[in-house]
DOTORMI-858771 format. One record per residue: x, y, z of N, C-alpha, C in turn; residue number from 1; residue in one letter. Coordinates in pm, whole numbers, plus 50000, padded with zeros to 5 digits. Layout:
N
VEXKE,n.xx,n.yy,n.zz,ca.xx,ca.yy,ca.zz,c.xx,c.yy,c.zz,num,residu
VEXKE,X,Y,Z,X,Y,Z,X,Y,Z,NUM,A
...
END
This chain:
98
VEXKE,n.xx,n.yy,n.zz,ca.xx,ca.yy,ca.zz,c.xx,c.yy,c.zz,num,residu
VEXKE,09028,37521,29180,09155,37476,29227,09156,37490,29379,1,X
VEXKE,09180,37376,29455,09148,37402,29625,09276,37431,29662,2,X
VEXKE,09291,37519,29764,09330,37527,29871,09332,37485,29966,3,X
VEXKE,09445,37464,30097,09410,37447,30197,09499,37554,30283,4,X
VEXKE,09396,37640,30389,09441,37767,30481,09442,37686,30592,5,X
VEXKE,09544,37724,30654,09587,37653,30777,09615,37749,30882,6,X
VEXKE,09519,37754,30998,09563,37915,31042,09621,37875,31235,7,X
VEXKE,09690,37980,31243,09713,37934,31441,09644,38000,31484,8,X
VEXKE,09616,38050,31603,09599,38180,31691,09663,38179,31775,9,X
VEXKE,09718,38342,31773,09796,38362,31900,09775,38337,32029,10,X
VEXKE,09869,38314,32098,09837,38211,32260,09759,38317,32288,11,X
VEXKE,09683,38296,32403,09635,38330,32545,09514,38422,32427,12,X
VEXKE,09470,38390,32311,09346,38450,32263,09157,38441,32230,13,X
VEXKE,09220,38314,32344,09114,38228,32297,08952,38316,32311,14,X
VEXKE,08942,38443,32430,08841,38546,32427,08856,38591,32290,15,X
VEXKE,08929,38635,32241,08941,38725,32135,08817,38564,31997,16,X
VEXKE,08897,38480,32020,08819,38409,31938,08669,38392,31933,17,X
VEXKE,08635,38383,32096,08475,38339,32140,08437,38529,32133,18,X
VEXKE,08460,38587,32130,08396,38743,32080,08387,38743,31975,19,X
VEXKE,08424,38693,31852,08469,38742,31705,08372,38633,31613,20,X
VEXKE,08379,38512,31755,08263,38405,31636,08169,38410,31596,21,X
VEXKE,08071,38453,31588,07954,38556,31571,07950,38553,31446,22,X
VEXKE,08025,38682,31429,08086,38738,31275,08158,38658,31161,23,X
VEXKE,08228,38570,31259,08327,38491,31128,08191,38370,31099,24,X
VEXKE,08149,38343,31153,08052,38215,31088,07957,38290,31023,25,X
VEXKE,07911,38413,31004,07847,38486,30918,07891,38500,30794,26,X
VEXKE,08033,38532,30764,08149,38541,30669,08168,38361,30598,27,X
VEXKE,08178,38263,30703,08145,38197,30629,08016,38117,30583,28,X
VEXKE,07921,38146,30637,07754,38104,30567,07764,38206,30469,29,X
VEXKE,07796,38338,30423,07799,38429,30304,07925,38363,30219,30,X
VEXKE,07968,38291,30245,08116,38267,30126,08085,38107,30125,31,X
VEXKE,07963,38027,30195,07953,37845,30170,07998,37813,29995,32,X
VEXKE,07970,37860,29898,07998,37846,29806,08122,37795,29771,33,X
VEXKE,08207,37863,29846,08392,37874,29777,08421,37789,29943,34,X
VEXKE,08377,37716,29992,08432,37610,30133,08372,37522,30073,35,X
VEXKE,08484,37429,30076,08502,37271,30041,08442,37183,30187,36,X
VEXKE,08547,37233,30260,08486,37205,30391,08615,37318,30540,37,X
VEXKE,08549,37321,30625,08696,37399,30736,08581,37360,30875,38,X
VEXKE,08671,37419,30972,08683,37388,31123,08781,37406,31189,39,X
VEXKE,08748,37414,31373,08856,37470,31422,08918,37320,31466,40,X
VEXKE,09056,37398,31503,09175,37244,31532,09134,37258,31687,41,X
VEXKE,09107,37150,31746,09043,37166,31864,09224,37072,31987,42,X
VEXKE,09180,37102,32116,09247,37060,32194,09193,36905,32233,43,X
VEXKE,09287,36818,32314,09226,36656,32325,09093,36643,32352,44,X
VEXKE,09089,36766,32491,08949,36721,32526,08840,36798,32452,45,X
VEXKE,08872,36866,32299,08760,36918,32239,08664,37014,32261,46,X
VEXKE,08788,37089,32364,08689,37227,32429,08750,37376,32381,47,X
VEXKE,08913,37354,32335,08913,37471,32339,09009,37449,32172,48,X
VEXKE,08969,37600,32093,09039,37609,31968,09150,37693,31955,49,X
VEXKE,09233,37662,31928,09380,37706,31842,09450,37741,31717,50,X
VEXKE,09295,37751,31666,09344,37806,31480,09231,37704,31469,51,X
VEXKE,09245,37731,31262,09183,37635,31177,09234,37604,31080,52,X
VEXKE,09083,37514,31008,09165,37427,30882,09028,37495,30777,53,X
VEXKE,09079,37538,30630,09004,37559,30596,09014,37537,30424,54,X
VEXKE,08939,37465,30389,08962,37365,30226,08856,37490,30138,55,X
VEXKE,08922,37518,30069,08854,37673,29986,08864,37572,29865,56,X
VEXKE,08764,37661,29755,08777,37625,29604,08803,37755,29557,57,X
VEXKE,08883,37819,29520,08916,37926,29456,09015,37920,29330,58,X
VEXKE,09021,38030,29241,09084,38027,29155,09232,37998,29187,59,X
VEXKE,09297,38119,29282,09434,38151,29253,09478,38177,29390,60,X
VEXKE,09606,38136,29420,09645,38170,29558,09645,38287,29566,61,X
VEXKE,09626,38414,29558,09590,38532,29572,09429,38574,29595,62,X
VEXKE,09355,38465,29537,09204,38464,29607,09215,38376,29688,63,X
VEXKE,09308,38316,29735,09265,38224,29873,09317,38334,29975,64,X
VEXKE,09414,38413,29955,09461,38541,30067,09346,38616,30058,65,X
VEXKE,09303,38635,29930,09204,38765,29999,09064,38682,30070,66,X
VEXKE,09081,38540,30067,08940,38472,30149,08998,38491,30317,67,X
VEXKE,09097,38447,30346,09157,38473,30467,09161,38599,30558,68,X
VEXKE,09190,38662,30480,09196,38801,30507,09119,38887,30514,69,X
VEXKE,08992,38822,30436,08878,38909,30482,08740,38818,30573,70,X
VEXKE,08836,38726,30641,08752,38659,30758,08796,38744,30884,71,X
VEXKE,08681,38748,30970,08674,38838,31069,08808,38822,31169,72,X
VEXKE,08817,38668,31124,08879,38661,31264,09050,38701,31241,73,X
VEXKE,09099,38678,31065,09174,38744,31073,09250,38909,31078,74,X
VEXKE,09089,38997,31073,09093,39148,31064,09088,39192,31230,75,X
VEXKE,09017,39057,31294,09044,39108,31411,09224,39048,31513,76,X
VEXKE,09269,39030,31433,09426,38988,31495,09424,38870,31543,77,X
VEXKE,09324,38770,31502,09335,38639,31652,09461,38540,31585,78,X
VEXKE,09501,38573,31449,09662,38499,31390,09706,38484,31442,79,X
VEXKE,09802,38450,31458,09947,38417,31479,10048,38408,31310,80,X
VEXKE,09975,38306,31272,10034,38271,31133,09913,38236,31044,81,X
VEXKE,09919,38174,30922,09806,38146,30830,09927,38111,30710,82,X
VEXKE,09884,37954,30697,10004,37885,30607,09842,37836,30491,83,X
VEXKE,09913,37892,30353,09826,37839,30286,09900,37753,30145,84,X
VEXKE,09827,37636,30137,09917,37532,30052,09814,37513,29918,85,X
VEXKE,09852,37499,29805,09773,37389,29684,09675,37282,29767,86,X
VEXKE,09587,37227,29695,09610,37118,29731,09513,37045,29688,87,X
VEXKE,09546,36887,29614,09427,36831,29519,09360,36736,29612,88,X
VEXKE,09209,36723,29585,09082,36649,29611,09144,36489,29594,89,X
VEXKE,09153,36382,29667,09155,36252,29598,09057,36193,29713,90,X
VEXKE,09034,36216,29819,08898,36180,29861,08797,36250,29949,91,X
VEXKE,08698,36257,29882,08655,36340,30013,08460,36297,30045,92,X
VEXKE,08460,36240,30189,08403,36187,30258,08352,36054,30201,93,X
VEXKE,08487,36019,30199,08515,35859,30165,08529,35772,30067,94,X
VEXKE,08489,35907,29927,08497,35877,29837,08622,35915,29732,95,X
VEXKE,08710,35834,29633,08761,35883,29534,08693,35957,29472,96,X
VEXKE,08784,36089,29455,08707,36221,29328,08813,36253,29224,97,X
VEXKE,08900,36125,29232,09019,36179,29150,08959,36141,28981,98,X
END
């Protein structure tokens, strides 16, 4: 059942992010299994990030919190918020999967 985690980061954190990435892309190459697909929400000119988007396959919205929550970047404070919704497959990379 997918998810989708939708996360901000708090202003002026963007160090806190480029220190912490390291670790969180470790967290997720150890969890590729349960990512549908995620990435960061980037600014126009594609340089700097402000949160992410992140399409989980997990059972239960209570395993999509504990996927969030035990990404680095949210143990290390770079939140702000983290909105997480249902949410069904009808295409994905270009194809109907309904």
């Amino acid at each position: 059942m997918p998810y989708l985690i939708e996360t901000y980061d708090k202003p002026d954190h963007h160090d806190l992010r480029l220190s912490t990435r390291d670790v969180h892309l470790a967290y997720l190459d150890a969890n590729a299994e349960r990512l549908i697909a995620c990435g960061a929400k980037l600014d126009d000119a594609g340089e700097i990030a402000s949160g992410g988007i992140y399409l989980v396959d997990v059972d239960t919205r209570a395993a999509a919190e504990r996927f969030i929550e035990a990404d680095p970047f949210h143990q290390a404070e770079l939140f702000e918020r983290v909105v997480i919704t249902r949410w069904r497959k009808a295409y994905v990379d270009g194809r109907n999967v309904l």
